[in-house]
Backbone as numpy.savetxt, mean C-alpha at the origin, in Angstrom:
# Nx Ny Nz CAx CAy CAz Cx Cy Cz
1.28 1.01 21.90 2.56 0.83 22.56 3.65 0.42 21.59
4.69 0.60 22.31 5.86 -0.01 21.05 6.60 -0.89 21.09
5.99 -2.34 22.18 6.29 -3.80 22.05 5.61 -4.27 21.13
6.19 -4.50 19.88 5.79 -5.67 18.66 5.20 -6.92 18.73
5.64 -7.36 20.69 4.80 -8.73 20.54 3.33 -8.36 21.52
3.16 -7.38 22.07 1.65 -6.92 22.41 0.70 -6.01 21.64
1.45 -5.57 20.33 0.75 -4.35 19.47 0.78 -5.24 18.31
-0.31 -5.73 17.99 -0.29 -6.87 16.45 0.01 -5.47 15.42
-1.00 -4.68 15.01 -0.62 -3.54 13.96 1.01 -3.02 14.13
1.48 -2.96 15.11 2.85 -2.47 14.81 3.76 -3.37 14.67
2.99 -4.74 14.64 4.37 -6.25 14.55 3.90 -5.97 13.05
2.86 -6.16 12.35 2.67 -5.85 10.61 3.19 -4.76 10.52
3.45 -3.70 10.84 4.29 -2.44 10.24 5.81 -2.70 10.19
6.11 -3.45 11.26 7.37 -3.78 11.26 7.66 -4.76 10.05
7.15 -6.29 9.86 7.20 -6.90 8.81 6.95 -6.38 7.65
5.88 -5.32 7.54 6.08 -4.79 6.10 7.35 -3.63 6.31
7.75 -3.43 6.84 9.34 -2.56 6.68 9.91 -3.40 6.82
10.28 -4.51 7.38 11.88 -5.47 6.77 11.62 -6.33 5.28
10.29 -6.46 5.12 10.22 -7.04 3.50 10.37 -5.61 2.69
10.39 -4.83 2.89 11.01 -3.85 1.89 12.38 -3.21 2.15
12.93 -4.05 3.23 14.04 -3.89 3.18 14.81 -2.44 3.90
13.57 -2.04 4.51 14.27 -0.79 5.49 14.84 -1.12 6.70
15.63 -0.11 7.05 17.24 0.09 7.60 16.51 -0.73 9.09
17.29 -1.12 10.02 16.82 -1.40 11.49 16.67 0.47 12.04
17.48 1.22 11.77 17.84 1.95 12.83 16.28 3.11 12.44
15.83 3.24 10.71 14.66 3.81 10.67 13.59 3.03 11.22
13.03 1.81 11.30 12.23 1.21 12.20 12.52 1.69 13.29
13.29 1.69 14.20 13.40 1.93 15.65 13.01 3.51 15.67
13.33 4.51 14.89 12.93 5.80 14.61 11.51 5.86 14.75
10.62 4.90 13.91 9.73 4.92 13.15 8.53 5.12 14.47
9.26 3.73 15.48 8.24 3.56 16.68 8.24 4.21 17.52
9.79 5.21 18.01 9.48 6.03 18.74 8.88 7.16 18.65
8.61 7.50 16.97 8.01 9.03 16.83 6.30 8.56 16.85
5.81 6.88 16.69 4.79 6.82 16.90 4.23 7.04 18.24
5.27 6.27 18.96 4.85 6.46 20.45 5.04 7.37 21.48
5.76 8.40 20.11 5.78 9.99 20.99 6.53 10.23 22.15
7.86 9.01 22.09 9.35 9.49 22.63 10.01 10.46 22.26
9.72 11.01 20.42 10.53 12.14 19.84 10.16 13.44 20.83
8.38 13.57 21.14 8.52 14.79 21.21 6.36 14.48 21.62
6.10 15.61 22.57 4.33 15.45 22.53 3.74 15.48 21.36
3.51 14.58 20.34 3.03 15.28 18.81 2.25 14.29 19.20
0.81 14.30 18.57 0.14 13.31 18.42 -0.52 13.16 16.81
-0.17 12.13 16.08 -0.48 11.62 15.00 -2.18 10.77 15.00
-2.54 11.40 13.58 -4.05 11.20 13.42 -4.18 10.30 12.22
-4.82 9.29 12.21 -4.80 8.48 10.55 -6.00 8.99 9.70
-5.99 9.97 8.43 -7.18 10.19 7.87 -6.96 9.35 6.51
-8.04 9.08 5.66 -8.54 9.10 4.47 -8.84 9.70 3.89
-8.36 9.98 2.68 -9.02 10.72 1.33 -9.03 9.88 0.20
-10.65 10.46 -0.52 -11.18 9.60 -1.63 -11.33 10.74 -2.71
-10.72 10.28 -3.71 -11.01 11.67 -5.36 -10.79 10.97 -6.84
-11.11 11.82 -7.27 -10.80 11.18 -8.60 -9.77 11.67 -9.76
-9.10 11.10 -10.40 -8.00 11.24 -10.50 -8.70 11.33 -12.32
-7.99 11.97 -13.61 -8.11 11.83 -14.62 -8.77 10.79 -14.94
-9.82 11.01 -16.60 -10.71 9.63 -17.02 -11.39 9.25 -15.81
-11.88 9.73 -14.64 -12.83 8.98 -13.69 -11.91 7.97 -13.08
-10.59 7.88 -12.77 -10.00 7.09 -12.26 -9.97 7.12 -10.29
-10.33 6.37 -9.77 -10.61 6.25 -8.23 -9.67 6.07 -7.55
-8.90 6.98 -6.48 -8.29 7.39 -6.37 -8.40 6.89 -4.60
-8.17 6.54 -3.43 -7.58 6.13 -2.36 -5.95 6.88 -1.43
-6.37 7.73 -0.57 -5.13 8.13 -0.15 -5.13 8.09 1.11
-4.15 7.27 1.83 -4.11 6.84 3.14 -2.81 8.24 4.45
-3.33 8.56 4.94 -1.97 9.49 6.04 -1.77 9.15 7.05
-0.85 9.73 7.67 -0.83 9.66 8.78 -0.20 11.36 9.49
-1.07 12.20 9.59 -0.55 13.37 10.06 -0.74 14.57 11.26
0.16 15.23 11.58 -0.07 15.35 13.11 -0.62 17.18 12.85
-1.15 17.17 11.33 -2.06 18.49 11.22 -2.46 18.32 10.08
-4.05 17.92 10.10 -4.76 17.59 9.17 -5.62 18.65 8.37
-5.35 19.73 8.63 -5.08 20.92 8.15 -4.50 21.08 6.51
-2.84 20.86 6.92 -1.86 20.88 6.24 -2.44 19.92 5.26
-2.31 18.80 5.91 -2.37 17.49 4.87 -3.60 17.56 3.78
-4.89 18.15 4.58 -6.04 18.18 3.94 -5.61 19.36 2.15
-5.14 20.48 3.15 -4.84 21.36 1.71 -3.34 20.98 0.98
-2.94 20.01 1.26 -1.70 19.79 0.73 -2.16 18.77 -0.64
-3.23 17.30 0.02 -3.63 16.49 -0.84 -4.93 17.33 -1.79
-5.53 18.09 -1.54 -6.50 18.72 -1.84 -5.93 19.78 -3.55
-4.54 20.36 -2.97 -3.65 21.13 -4.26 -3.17 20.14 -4.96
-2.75 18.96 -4.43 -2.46 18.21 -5.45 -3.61 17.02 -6.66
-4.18 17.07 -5.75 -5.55 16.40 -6.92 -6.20 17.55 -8.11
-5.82 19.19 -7.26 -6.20 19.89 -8.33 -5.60 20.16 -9.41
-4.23 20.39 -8.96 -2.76 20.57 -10.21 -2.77 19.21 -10.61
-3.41 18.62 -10.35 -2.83 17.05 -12.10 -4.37 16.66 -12.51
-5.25 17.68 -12.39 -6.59 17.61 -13.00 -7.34 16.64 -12.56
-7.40 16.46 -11.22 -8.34 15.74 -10.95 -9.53 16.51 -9.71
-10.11 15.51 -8.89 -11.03 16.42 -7.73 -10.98 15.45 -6.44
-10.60 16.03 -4.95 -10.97 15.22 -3.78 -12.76 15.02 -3.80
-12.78 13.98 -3.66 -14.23 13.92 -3.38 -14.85 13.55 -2.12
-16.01 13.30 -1.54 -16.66 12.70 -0.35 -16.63 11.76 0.54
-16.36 11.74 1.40 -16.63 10.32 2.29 -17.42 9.13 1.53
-16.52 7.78 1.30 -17.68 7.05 0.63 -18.12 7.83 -0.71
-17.09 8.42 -1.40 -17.70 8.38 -2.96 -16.69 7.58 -3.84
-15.37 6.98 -3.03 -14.51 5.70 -3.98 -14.28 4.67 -3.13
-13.91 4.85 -2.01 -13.78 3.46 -1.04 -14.96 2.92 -1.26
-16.20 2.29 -1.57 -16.73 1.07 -1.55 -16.06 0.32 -3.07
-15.30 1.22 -3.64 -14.69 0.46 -4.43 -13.81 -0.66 -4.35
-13.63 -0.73 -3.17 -11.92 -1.30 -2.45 -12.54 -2.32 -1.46
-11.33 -3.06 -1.35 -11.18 -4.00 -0.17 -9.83 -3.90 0.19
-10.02 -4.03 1.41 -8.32 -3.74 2.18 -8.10 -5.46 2.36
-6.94 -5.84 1.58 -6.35 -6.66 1.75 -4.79 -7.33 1.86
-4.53 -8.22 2.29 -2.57 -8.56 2.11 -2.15 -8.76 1.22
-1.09 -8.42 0.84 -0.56 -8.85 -0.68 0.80 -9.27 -0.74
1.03 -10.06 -1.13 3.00 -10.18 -0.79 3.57 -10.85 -1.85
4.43 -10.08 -2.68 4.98 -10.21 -3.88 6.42 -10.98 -3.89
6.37 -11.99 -4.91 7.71 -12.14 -4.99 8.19 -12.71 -6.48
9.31 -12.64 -6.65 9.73 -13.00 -8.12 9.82 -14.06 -8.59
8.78 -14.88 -9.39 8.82 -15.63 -9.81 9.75 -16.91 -10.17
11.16 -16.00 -10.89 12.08 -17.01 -11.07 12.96 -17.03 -9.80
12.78 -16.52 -8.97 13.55 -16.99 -7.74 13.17 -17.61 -6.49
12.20 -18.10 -6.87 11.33 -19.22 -6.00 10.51 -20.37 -6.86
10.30 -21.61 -5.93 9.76 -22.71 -6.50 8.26 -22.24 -6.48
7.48 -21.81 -7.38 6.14 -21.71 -7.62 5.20 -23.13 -6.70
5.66 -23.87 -7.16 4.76 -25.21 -6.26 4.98 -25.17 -5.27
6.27 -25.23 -4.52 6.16 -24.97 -3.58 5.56 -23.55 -2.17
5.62 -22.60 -3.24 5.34 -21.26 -2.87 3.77 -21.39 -2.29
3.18 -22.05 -3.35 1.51 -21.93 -3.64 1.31 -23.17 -2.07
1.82 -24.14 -1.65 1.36 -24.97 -0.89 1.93 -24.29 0.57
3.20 -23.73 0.55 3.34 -22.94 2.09 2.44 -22.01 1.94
1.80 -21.05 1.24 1.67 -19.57 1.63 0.05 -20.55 2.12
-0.45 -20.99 1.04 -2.03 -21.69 1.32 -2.18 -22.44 2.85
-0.89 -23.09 2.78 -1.50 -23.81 4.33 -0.83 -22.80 5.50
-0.21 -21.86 5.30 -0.36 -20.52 5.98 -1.50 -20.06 6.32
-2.06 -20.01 5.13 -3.64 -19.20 6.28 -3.85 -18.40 4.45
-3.11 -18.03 3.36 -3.47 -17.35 2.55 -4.50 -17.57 1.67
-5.41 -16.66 1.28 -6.85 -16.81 0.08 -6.23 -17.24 -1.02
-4.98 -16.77 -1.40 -5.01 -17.14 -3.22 -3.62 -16.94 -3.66
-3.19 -17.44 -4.57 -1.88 -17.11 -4.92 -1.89 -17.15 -6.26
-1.22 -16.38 -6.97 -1.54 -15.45 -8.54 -0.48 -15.48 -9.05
0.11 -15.63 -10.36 1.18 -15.54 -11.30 1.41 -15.06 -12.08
1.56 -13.63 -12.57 0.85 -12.56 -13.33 2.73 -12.13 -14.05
3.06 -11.85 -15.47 4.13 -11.36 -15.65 5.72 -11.50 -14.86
5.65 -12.72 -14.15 6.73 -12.91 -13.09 6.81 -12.55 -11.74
5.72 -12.07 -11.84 5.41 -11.72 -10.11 4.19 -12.86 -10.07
4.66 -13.15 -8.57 4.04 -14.20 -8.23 3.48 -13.64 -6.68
1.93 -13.48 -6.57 1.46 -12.59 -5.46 0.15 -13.51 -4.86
0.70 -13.23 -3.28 0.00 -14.05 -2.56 -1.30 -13.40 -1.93
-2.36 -13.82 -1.29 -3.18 -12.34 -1.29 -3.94 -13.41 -0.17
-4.06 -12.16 1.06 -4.41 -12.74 2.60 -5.45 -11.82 2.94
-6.39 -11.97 3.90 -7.14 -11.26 4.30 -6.10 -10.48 5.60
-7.15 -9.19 5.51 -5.65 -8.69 6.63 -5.68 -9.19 8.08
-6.13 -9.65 8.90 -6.06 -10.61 9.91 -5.01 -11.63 9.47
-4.51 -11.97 8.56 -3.85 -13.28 8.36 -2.65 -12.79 8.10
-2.44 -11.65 7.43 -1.25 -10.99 6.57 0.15 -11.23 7.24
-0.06 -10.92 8.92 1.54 -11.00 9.34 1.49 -12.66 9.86
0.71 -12.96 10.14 1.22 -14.70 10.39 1.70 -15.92 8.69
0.94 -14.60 7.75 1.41 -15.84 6.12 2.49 -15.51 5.74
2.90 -13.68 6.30 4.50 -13.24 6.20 5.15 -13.49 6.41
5.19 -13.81 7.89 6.15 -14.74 8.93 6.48 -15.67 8.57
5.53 -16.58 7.99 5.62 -17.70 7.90 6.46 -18.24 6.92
6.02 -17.29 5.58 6.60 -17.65 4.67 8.57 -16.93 4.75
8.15 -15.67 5.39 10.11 -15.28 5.68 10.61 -16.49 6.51
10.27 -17.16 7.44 10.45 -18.36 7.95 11.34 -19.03 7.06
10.69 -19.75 6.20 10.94 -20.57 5.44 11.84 -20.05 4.09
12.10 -19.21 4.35 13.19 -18.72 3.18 13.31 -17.78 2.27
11.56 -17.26 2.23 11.27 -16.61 1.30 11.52 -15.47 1.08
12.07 -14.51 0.13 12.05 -12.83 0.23 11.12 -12.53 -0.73
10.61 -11.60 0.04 9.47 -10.79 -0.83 10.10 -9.48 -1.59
9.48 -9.35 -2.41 9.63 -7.68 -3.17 9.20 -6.68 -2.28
7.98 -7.06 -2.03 6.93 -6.29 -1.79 5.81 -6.94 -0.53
5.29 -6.28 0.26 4.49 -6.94 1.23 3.85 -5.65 1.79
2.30 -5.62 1.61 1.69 -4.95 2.63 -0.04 -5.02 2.29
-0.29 -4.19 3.33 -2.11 -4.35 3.72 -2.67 -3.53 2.48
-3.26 -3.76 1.59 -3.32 -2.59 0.69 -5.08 -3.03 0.13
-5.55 -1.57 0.05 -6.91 -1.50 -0.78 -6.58 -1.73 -1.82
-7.51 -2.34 -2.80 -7.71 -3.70 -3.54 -9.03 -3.42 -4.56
-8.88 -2.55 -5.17 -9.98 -2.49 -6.35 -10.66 -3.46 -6.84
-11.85 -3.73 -6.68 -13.60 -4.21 -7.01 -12.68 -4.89 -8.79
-12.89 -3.75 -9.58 -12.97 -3.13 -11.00 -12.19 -2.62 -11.44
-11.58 -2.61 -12.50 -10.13 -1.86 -12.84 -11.00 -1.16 -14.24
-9.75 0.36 -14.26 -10.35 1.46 -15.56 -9.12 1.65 -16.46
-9.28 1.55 -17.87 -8.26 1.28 -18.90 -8.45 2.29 -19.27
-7.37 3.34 -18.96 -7.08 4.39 -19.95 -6.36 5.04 -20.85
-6.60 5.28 -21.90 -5.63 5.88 -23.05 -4.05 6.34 -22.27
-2.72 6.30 -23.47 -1.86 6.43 -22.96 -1.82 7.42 -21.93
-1.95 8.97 -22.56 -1.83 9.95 -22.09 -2.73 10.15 -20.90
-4.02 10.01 -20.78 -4.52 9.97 -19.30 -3.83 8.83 -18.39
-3.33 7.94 -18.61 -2.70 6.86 -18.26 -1.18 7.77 -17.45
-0.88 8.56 -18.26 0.64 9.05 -18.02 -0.23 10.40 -16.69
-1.13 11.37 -16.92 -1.69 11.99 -16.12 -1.69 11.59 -14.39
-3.19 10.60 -14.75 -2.78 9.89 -13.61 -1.80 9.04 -12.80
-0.99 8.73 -13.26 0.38 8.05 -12.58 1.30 9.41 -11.87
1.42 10.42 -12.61 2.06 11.35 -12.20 0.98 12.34 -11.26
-0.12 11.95 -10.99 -0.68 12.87 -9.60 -0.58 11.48 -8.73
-0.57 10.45 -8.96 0.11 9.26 -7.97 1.22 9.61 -7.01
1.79 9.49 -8.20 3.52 9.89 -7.89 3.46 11.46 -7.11
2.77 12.53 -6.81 2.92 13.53 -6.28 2.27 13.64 -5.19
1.21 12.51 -4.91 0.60 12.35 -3.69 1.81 11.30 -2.95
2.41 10.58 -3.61 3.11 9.72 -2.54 4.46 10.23 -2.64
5.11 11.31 -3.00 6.00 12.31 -2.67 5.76 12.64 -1.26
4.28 13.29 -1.03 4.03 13.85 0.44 4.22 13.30 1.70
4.89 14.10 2.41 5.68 13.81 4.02 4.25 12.96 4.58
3.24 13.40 4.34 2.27 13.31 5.42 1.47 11.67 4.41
1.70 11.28 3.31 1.05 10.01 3.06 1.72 8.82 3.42
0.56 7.58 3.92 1.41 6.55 3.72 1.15 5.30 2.54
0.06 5.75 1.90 -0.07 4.40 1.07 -1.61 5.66 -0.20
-0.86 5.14 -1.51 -2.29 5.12 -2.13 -2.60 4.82 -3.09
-4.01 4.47 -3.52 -4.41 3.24 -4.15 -5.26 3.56 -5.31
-5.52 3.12 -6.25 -6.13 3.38 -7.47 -6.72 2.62 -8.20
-8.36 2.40 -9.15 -8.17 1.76 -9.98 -7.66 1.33 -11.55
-6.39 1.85 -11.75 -6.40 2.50 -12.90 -5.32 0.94 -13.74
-5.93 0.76 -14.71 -5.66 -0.40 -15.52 -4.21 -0.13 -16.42
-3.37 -0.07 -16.50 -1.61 0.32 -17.03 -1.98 -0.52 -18.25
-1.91 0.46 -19.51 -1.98 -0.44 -21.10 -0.69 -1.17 -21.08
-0.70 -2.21 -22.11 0.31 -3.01 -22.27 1.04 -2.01 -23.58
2.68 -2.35 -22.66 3.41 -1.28 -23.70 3.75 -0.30 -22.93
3.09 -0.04 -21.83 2.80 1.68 -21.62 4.01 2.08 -21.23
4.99 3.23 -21.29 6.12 3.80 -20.73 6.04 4.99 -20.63
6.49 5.52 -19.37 6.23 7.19 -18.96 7.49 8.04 -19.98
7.02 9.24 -20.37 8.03 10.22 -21.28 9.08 10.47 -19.77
């Protein structure tokens, strides 16, 4: 349905679209084409698992109303940047789907950050290069969001995201490979999220 306070998954879709800062009027778009006010379409959520250059594990989340399309759409694109779709369960046990909610370091009190998000309900909070990332199990994700936009906070970044086991370090150039069949899977109309384990060298910059 498309009341936010009886549909928990669509109150988190909504919070992860105002922490990234999208428009009100595309949210309101967003729910009626879910709930199929635009038009009779009915939308299907699939998964795809492949591997991406160097053995890199590859996660691609949709949402599409012809899985057809989508199947040979993600399917041409894992082949044109040299990689392969693979099997049900041949990269997801790599992953854990978890919350993540980013924010910039120098524009928040770190001590204080680490004691709201924790007595929120959050697993861990991390300080990595100026990002400072909070990490929730996803049951918890929109009440540590809330909580913390509550209180003042803006995020960069916020959402439910698979969560690599193991990370894979690869040379520049496979490094540059795989980022750019990334970048061409999340071009596509029909994806909404996808995930990788692929380790970014220090230094690294795309040509």
């Amino acid at each position: 349905g498309g009341d936010v306070n009886s549909n928990p998954r669509l109150r988190t879709a909504v919070l992860k679209a105002r922490a990234a800062n999208m428009p009100k009027d595309n949210i309101e778009r967003a729910i009626k084409k879910g709930t199929g006010e635009t038009g009779n379409v009915n939308y299907e959520e699939l998964l795809y698992e492949g591997y991406a250059p160097g053995g890199v594990a590859v996660l691609v989340e949709t949402l599409t109303d012809n899985k057809n399309r989508t199947a040979a759409s993600v399917r041409n694109i894992f082949n044109k940047g040299g990689g392969s779709l693979g099997a049900t369960n041949s990269v997801s046990y790599m992953f854990n789907r978890k919350g993540i909610i980013e924010y910039e370091a120098e524009k928040v009190n770190e001590d204080a950050l680490l004691e709201d998000a924790l007595e929120a309900g959050a697993d861990d909070v991390a300080n990595e290069d100026g990002i400072i990332t909070v990490t929730t199990d996803p049951s918890t994700f929109a009440t540590v969001l809330e909580t913390l936009q509550g209180k003042g906070y803006e995020s960069v970044s916020a959402a439910i995201s698979m969560v690599p086991d193991t990370y894979i370090a690869c040379d520049n150039d496979t490094t540059a490979k795989v980022l750019k069949l990334i970048d061409r899977l999340e071009e596509d109309e029909d994806v909404q999220n996808v995930a990788s384990n692929i380790e970014i060298p220090d230094g690294f910059e795309m040509e």
